[in-house]
Structures are given as C-alpha cells and as structure tokens.
N, C-alpha and C positions, 0 to 999 in steps of 0.2 A: 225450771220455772213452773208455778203450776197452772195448773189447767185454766183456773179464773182468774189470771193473770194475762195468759197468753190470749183470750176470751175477749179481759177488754182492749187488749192492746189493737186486735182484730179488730173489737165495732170500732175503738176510736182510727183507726189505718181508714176503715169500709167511709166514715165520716165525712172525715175530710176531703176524701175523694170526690164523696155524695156533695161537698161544700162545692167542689171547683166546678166540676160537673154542673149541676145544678145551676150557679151561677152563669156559664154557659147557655144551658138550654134555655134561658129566662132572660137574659141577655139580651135585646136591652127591652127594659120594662118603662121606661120614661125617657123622654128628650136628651140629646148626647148634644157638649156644647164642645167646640171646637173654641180654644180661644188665637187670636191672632195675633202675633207681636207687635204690629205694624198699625199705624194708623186704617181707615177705610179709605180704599180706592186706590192701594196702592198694588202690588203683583199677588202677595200674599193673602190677602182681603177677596181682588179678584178671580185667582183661582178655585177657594174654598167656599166660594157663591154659583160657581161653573157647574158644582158637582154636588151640589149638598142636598137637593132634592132628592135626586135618583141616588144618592147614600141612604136618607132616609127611609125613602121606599124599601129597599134593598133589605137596610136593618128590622124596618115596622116601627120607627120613629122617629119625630122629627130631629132634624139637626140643625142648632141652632149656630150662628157664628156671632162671636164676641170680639170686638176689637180692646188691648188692653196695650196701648203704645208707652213706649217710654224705655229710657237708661240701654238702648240698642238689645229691644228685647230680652232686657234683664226681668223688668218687673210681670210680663205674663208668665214668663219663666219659674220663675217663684211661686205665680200661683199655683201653676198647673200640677210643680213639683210636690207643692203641701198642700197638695188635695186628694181625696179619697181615692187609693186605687181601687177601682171597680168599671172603668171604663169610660163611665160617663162626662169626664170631662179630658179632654185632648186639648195636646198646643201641634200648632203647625207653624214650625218655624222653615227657615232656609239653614245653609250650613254655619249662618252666624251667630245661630244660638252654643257653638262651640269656643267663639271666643272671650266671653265677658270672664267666663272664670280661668281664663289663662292671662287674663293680664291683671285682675288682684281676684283677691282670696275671700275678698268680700262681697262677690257677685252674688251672692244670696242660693246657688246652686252650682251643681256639679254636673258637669254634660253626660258625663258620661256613667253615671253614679245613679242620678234621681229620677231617671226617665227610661221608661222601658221600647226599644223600638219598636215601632208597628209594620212600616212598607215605606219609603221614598215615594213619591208620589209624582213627581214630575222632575226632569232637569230644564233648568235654562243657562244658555248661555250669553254671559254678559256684553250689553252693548257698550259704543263710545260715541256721546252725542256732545255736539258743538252748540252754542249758540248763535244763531243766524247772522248776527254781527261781525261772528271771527273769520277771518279772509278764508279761502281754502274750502274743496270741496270734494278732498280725500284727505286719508290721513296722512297721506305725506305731506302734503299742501298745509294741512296744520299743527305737524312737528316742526316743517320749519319757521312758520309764524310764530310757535312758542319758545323755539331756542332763542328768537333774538329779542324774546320783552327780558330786559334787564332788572324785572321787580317778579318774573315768572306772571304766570296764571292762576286765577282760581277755580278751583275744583267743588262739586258740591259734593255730601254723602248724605247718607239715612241718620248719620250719627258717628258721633265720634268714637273708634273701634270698630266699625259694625266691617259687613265684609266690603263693602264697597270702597271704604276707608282703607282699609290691608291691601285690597286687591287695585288701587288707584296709587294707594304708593308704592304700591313695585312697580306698578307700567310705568311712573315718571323715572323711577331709577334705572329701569332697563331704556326707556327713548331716550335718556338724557336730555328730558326738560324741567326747568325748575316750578316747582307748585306752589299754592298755599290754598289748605285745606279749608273749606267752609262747611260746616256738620249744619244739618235741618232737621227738623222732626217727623221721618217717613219720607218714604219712596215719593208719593205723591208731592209732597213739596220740593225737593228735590226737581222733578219736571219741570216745575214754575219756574225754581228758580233761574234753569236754563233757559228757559222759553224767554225770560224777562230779560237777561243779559246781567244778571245779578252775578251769574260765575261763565265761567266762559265752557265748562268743559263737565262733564260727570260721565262714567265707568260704572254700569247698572243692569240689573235685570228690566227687559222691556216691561209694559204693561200697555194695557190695551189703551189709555188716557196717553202714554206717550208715546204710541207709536203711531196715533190721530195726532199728536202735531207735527211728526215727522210728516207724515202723507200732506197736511195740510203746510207746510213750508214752513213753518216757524222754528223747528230745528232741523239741524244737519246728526243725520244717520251713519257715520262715518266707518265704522268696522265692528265685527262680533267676534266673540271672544272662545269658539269653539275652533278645534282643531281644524277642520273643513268647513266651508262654505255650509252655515243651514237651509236646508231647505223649505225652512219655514222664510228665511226672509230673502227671499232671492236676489242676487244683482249686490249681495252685502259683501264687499272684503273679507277675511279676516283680518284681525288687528296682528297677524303674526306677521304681516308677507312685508308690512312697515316695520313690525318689530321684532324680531327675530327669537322665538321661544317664549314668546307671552300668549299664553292661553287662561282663559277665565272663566269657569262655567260656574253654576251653582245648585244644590239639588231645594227640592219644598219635599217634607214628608211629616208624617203625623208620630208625634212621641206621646206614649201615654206615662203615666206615673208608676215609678217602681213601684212592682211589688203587685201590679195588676196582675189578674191570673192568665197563663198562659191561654188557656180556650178560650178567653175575651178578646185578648189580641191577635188570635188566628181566627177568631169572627172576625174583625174587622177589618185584617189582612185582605182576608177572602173579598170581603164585600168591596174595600176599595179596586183590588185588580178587577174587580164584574165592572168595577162603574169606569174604568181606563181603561178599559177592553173598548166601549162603547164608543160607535163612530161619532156618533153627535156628540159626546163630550169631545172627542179629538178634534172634531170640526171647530169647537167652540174655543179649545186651547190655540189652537192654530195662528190665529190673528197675536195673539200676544207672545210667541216664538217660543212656546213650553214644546217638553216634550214628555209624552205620556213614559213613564219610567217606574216599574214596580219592582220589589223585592219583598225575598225572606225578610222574616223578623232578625234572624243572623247577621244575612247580608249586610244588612242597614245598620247592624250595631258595629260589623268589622268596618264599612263606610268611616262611622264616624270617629273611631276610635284610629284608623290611618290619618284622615282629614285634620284631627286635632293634632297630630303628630308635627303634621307638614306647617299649618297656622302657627303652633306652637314655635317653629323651625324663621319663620316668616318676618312673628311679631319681635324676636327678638333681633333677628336681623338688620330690620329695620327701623328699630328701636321706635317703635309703637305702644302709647299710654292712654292708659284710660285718662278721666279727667277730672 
C-alpha cells in the first residue's frame, strides 16, 4: 500500500473518531425530548416528570416529555425509531414496547432492531385492583366471587396486546376464572374505569392517581405481582400465595434510536444512574411502588432480548391478537 494511501486511510480512521468523540463532548447542545407511549397521568408520563429536571440539570439541558399515545405504544415507537440517532430524542417505554411486533409484522418497528438500549430505569411490580362493588376484600374472597358469575368478569387494560392484556390473561388461566377483556386508551383510564364499576377487575402497574383512590376507598388493592411482599406497599399480599406461580413485574427504561453513538448513550447511562442514586428522586418513586433499577447499555439489551423470548412463548400460548 503506499504511503498516501495508508496517509488517508489514517486522517479518515483519526476522523471518525474525532466525529463520535466530538459528538460526546458536545452532547447535548439543545433540549433532549423524551417521548411517552402512554397518554399523561398515567405510570409512564409520571415517572419521566419525577426525574426530568435533575436529568436536565445533570445533562445542561432541558428535557422535555412528550406524550405520543396510541396502537399500545406502537405509534411513539415509530417515531422515536425514525428519528435521528444523535440522542436527542428518546422513548421511555415499559417492557410492552416488546410485544406489538411479535404479534404482526406490521407494527411499524423492530424491538429489538431499531432502538439502542440506554439503562432500565425503574421496575414495578404489577398490581390487582377490584372495583369497590365486587364483594371480597382479598384475593381469595374475589377468585371465588369470580368463579361463580356464569358470563365471567370484565377486566380493563391500557390496550389491546399491551402487557397488562398478556399478563391479565395468564393470571385468569392460572386462578381459573373466566374473563372478558375491555381495552382503553392508557393507564390513566383504565383507573376510571375501575373506580366507576365499568369492569370489575385490572392487573396493572400502580401510579400515583391510583394508588390515591385506593388510600381514598374507592378501590380495592388486592395483591402485587412481585415475588415477595414490596416494600413499597406494605400490608399488600402477593397475588402468588392465591395463585400459585403467578408473578408479574414490569421494567420503564429509556431506548434511544439505532445507530446512536456509543459515547451518547454512556452519557446518558451515567446521567440517569446520578439521578436514581438520589434520595429525593427515590422519595418521590416511592408512593407509586417503582423501584429505582439501573443497568448497562448490555444488560438492558440482554433484558429485553430474554423478555421478548418469554412474551413471545406467552402470546402464542395463549393465543393473543392484535386487532
């Protein structure tokens, strides 16, 4: 090879280097927007409001959140995927942005493909709330109210597919009670619809809006969905000690777009573990039963890349369609 050959190969190698770098140290030069899959006011909405100041601080600028709901977090999905990898715009889903493209092909992105992981950011583990009307003030008291309605129960979810949907028709297969599903658009509706006696029953990540009408009586808080009693909600069952091998959690963490540079996403690795280190952000998760939960950019990619495994394992099981 000759000399002014090997020459440029060197500036343009020294280049691109100088590109990612660069990008890094410059990082971020204007407002980073976080978009949400989920309507506002729902779990997802309210934890990426919890923390977004002291992110921004952290970073040197503001971080904006954008609610983009719809198609059980299909459609912010798409955006975020066909947006410029450079950092500036992140989705913060839960682990339900792993199923729309396993149950068709037309989900507009690939989970595992178009999004580059940053950190998990929190886990929570899912509740099971009753309607104040349904007899019973555990959960055994309302497996057997359910086994004897002869038309079953209705159940609410965020959406049809989403995880609460998957993970609310396994728990009816495993208690042996019969369901029928009622999909709403976001978490936050969902709550209502409990609250109202509109369905009798929903299998959900808490938030802070529902776990004020628990405290306030208007629904029953009946079991959580982690392996052990949380400590976040004391006095709570788990749903396994009625049902025997049903546990439910769910992670929230920030995906950025393929193909961001790696020194972007270990900026903002860093930055979010400084802002989940902090007591008053933990103070502030607390009421709504999150738990602060960080990882590698790795970790989080073998996370999701098992998790779609299992869902995958799940939705075919129990023969779950989109709509």
């Amino acid at each position: 090879m000759k000399a002014s050959k090997r020459a440029l190969i060197l500036a343009l190698t020294f280049l691109a280097a100088g590109t990612v770098f660069g990008q890094a140290d410059s990082f971020p030069s204007r407002p980073i927007t976080i978009v949400v899959p989920y309507p506002a006011g729902g779990t997802s909405d309210g934890q990426v409001r919890m923390f977004q100041d002291m992110l921004g601080k952290l970073l040197g600028q503001p971080v904006v959140v954008e609610s983009k709901p719809g198609a059980s977090g299909a459609i912010a999905a798409q955006h975020v995927a066909r947006s410029k990898p450079d950092g500036y715009t992140l989705l913060y889903p839960n682990g339900g942005v792993l199923i729309s493209p396993l149950l068709s092909d037309k989900a507009g992105y690939d989970a595992l493909k178009d999004f580059k992981p940053i950190t998990v950011v929190t886990s929570v583990p899912m509740v099971l709330v009753t309607a104040k009307s349904v007899p019973g003030n555990s959960l055994a008291e309302f497996l057997q109210y359910a086994r004897k309605q002869p038309n079953g129960i209705l159940y609410a979810s965020a959406g049809t597919a989403s995880f609460g949907h998957i993970a609310s028709a396994r728990f009816a297969q495993m208690a042996g009670i019969k369901v029928e599903h009622v999909p709403y658009k976001g978490e936050a509706n969902t709550t209502m619809a409990v609250r109202s006696g509109e369905v009798q029953m929903l299998l959900t990540t808490p938030s802070s809006a529902m776990l004020g009408q628990v405290q306030q009586g208007n629904i029953k808080l009946l079991g959580v969905g982690s392996p052990r009693p949380s400590p976040l909600l004391p006095g709570t069952p788990t749903i396994e000690q009625a049902v025997p091998g049903f546990t439910s959690e769910i992670w929230f963490g920030l995906l950025a777009p393929a193909g961001t540079p790696d020194a972007v996403v270990e900026k903002i690795n860093a930055a979010v573990r400084t802002v989940m280190a902090d007591q008053a952000i933990r103070d502030k998760l607390q009421p709504t039963g999150a738990l602060p939960r960080t990882t590698t950019p790795a970790e989080f990619a073998t996370l999701m890349k098992e998790e779609s495994a299992q869902l995958r394992d799940v939705i075919s099981k129990y023969g779950i369609k989109a709509e």
